[in-house]
NUMAR-365028 format. One line per field, with one value per residue (C-alpha): y, z, x. Coordinates in nm, 2 decimals, decimal comma, always signed. Example, Ala and Ser with C-alpha at 12.3 -4.5 7.8 and 13.67 -1.06 7.14 Angstrom:
// NUMAR-365028
yy = (-0,45/-0,11)
zz = (+0,78/+0,71)
xx = (+1,23/+1,37)
This chain:
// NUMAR-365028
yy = (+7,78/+7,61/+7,73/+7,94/+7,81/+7,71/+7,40/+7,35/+7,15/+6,96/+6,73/+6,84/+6,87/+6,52/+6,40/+6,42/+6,73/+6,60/+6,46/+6,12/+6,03/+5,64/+5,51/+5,52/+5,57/+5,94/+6,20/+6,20/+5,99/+5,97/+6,22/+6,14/+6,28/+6,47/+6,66/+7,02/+7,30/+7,55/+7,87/+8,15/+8,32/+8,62/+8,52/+8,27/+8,52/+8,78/+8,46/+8,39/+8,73/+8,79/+8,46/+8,52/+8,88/+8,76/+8,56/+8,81/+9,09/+8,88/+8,91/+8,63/+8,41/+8,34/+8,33/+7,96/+7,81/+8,02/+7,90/+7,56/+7,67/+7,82/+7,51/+7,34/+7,64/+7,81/+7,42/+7,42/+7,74/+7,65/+7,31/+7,50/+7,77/+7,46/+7,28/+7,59/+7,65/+7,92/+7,82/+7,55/+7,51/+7,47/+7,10/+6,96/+6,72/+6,36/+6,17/+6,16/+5,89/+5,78/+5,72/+5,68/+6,01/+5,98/+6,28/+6,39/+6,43/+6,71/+6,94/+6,86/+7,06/+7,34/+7,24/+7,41/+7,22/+6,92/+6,90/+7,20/+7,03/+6,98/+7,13/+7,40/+7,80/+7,99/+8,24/+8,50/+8,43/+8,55/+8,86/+8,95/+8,93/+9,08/+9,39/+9,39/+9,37/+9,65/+9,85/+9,83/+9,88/+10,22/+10,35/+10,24/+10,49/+10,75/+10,76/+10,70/+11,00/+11,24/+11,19/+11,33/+11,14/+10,83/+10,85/+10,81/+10,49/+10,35/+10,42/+10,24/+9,93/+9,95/+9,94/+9,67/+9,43/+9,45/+9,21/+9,00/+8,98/+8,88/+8,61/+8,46/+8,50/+8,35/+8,02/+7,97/+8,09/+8,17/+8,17/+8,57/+8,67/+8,58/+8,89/+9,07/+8,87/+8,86/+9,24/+9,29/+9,04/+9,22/+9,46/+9,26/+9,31/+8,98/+8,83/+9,00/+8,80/+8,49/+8,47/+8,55/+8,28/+8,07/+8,11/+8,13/+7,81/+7,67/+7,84/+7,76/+7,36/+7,34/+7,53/+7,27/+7,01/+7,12/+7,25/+7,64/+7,89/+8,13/+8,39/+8,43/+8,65/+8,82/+9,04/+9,01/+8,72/+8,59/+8,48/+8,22/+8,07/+7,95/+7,68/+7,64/+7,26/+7,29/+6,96/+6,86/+7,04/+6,74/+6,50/+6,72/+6,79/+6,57/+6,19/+6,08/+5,82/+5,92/+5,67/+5,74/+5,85/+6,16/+6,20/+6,27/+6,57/+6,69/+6,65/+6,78/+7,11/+7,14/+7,09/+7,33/+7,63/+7,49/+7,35/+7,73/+7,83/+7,52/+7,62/+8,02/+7,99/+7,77/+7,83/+7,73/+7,89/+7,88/+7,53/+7,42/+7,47/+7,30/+7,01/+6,98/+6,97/+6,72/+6,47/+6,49/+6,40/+6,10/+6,01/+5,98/+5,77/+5,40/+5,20/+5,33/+5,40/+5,33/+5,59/+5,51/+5,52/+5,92/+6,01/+5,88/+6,02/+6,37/+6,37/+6,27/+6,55/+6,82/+6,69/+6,64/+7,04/+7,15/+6,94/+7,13/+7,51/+7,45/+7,39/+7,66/+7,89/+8,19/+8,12/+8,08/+8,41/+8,59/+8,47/+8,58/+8,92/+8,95/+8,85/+9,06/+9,33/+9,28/+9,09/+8,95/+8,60/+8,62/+8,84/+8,57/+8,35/+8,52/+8,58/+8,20/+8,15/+8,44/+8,34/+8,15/+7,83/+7,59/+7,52/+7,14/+6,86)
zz = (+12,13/+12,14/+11,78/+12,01/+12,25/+12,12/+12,24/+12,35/+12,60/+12,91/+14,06/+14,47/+14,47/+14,70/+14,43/+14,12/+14,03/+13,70/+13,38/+13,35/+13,09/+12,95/+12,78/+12,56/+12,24/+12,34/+12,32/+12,66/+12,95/+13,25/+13,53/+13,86/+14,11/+14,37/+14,72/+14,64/+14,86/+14,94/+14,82/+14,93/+14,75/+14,73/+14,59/+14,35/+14,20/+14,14/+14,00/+13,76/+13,64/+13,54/+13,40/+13,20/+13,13/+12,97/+12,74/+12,66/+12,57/+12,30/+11,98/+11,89/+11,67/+11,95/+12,23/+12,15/+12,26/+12,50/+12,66/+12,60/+12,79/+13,10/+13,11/+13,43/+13,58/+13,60/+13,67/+13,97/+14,12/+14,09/+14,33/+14,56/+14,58/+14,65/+14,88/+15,08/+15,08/+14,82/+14,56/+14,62/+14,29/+14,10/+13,97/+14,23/+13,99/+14,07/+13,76/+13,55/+13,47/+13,25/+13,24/+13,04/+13,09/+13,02/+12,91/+13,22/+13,42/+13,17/+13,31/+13,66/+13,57/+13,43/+13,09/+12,93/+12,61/+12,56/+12,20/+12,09/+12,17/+11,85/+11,62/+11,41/+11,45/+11,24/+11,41/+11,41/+10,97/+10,97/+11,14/+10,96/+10,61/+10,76/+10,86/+10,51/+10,36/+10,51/+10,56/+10,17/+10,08/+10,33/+10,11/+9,78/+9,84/+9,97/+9,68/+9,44/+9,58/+9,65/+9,27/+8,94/+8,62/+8,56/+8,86/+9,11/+8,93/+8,87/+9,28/+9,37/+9,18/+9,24/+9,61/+9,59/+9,47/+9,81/+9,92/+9,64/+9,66/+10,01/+9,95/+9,72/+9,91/+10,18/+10,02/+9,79/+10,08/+10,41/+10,62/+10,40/+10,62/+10,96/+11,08/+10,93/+11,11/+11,41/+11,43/+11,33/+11,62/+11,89/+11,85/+12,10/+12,42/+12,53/+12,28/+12,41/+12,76/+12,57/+12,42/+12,82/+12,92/+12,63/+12,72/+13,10/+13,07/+12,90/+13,11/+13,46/+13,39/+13,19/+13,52/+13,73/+13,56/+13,60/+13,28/+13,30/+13,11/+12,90/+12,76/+12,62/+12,39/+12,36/+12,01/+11,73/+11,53/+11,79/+12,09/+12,22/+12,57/+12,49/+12,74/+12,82/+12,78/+12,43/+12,44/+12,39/+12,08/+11,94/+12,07/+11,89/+11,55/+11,54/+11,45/+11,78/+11,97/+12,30/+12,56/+12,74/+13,06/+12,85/+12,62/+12,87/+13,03/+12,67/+12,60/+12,94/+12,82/+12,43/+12,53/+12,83/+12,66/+12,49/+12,84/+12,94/+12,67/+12,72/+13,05/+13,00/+12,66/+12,49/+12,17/+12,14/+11,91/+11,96/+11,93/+11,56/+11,58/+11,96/+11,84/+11,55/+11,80/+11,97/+11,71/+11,64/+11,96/+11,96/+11,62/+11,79/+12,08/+12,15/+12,09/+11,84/+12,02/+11,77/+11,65/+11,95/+12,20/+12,05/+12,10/+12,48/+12,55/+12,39/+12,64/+12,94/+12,84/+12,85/+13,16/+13,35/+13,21/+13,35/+13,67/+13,77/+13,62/+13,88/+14,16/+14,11/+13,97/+14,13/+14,07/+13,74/+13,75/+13,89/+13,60/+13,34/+13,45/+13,49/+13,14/+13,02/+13,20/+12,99/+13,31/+13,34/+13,33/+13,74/+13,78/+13,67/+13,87/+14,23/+14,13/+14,08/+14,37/+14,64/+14,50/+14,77/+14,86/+14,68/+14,93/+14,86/+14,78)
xx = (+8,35/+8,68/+8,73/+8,55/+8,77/+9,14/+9,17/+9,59/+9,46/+9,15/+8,98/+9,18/+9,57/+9,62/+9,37/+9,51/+9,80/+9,76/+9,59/+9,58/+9,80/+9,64/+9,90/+10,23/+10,00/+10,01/+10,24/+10,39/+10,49/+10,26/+10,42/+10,52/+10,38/+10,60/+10,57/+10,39/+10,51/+10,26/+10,22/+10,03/+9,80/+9,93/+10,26/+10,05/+9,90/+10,20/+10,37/+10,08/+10,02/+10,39/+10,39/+10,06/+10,16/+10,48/+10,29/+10,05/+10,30/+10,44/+10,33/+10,04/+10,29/+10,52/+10,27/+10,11/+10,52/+10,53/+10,20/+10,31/+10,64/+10,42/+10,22/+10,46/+10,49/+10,16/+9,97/+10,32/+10,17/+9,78/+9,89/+10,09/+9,79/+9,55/+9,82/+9,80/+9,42/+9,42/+9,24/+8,96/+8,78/+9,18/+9,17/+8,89/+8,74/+8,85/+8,88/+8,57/+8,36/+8,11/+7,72/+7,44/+7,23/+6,87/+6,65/+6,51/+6,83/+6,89/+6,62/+6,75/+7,07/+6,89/+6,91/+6,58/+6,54/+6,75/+6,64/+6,83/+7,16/+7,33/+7,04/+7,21/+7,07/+7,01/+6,89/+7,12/+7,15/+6,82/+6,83/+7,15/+6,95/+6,64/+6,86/+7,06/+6,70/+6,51/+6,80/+6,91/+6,55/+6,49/+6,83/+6,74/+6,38/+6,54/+6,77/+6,52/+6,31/+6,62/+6,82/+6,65/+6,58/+6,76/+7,02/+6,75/+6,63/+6,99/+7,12/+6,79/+6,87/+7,20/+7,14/+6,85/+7,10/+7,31/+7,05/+7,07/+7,48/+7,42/+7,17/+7,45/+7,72/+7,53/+7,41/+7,79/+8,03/+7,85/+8,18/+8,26/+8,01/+8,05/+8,25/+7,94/+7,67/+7,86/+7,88/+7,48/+7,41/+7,64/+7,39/+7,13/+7,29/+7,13/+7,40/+7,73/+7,62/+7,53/+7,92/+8,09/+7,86/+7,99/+8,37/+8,30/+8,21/+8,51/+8,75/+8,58/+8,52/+8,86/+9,01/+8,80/+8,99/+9,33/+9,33/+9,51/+9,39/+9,65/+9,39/+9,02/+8,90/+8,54/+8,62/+8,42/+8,41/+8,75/+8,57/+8,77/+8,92/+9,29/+9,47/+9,79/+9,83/+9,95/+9,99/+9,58/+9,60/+9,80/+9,54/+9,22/+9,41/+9,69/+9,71/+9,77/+9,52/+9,37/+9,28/+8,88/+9,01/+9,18/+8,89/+8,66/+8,76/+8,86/+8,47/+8,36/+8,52/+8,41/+8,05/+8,10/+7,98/+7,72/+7,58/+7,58/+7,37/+7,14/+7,10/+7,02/+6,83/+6,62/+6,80/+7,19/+7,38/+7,76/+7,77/+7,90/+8,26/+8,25/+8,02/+8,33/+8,62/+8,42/+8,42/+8,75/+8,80/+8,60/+8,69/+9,10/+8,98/+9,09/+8,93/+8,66/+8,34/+8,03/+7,81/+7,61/+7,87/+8,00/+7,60/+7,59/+7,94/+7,83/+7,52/+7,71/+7,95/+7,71/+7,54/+7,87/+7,96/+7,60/+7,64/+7,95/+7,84/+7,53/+7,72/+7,98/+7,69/+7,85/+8,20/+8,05/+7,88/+8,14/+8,38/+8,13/+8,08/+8,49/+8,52/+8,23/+8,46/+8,78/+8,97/+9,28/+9,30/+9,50/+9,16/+8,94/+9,10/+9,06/+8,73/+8,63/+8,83/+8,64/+8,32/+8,14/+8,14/+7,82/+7,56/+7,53/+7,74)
């Protein structure tokens, strides 16, 4: 998510080569927008994978200022690639608006079950304890059969209360386990390709946009997209009031990834810690929206997110399988970039 993805941030270049800034109540001036010399794409991308490389060969501490230090430069280079016709999908989103979405228009995107949007899952809590279960329960027989006397007795109830330690860990601290259920799940190949979809989706609509990305994780118990705009962070977790026209692409790309998963499964389950950045965000924007309002604005988000990963469904599937692959992030961007072009408008 955006705890999956880190959020330091959120469409053509004669469009809009920036954010929107709304007003003084934020952290920085609005830009002003100046001639963009083109660049070609070759040079755009030997000048974002040194730039990205940089940051990446530092160690993690020093690489969030540094990101924020990129952020000109690489978002510089992503114009002049698009000045130049180099990379068509880079920022292509004019600025958003929004819309009351009603409950059909869900299943026209590809949504499969609306109602699963902000439900918590626990699916992947109950496999975990089913495997602890039957797998403590297979050793605590074969150690009861396989010791003599007293030793076979004692291992098998030492090793039947595994489960029991779990079960209270689980219900008093559940965030101990995560790495562990994270790591039984990975198991299911179905969802290693449920997480790239996840994080593809954050990277592509954030890149969409204009939003650069610095680096993603896949790892277990880190998956994550991080942005370059280190900026954003300040509007999610800082104090700071955000105007609609900058929440709204900040919301377009928290509910991204869980607009991937509605759209691929009928369960969602990497939604929490996305569904939490998100209210943060609306809690911070001026003025208040009512309880209402942050509903209808959470169900535009994921539509608007859906809208634009089924249009660019192959730059989005090129993205995911590049991720899935370990790719740089310069890689993952030629490959949004050579994907084809959407066949409607």
């Amino acid at each position: 998510g955006l705890a999956g993805a880190r959020l330091r941030a959120p469409p053509s270049a004669s469009r809009r080569a920036f954010l929107p800034r709304a007003s003084a109540d934020e952290d920085d001036a609005s830009p002003v927008a100046s001639p963009v010399a083109p660049i070609s794409a070759a040079e755009g991308y030997a000048s974002l994978g040194a730039t990205l490389g940089a940051i990446r060969a530092l160690p993690p501490s020093e690489r969030a200022e540094a990101a924020e230090a990129a952020t000109k430069r690489v978002s510089a280079t992503l114009n002049g690639m698009k000045v130049a016709g180099a990379t068509r999908r880079w920022d292509c989103y004019p600025t958003l608006q929004r819309r009351n979405v009603f409950p059909g228009e869900f299943s026209q995107m590809g949504i499969k079950d609306a109602t699963q949007i902000g439900r918590p899952s626990d699916t992947n809590d109950f496999n975990f304890i089913v495997a602890v279960t039957l797998t403590t329960s297979l050793l605590a027989l074969v150690v009861g059969a396989t010791l003599p006397g007293d030793w076979g007795a004692f291992g098998s109830y030492l090793i039947g209360g595994i489960s029991l330690a779990t079960l209270a860990v689980g219900s008093t601290a559940p965030g101990l386990l995560k790495v562990a259920i994270d790591r039984v799940a990975r198991v299911n190949p179905e969802y290693r390709t449920r997480i790239a979809k996840h994080e593809a989706a954050h990277f592509l609509v954030g890149y969409m946009l204009g939003t650069p990305v610095a680096g993603y994780s896949l790892g277990l118990g880190t998956a994550h997209t991080d942005f370059l705009e280190a900026k954003l962070e300040r509007k999610v977790y800082g104090r700071i009031a955000i105007k609609e026209e900058t929440m709204l692409p900040l919301a377009c790309i928290s509910m991204a990834g869980v607009a991937a998963e509605a759209m691929a499964y009928e369960e969602v389950q990497g939604q929490e810690a996305d569904l939490r950045d998100l209210q943060r965000i609306l809690n911070k924007c001026e003025p208040k929206l009512s309880d209402a309002a942050q509903q209808a604005v959470t169900r535009w988000a994921v539509w608007q997110a859906a809208s634009m990963l089924k249009r660019h469904q192959k730059s989005f599937d090129a993205l995911t399988e590049k991720m899935s692959q370990g790719a740089t992030v310069e890689e993952c961007l030629q490959a949004i970039e050579a994907a084809p072009e959407p066949e409607y408008d």
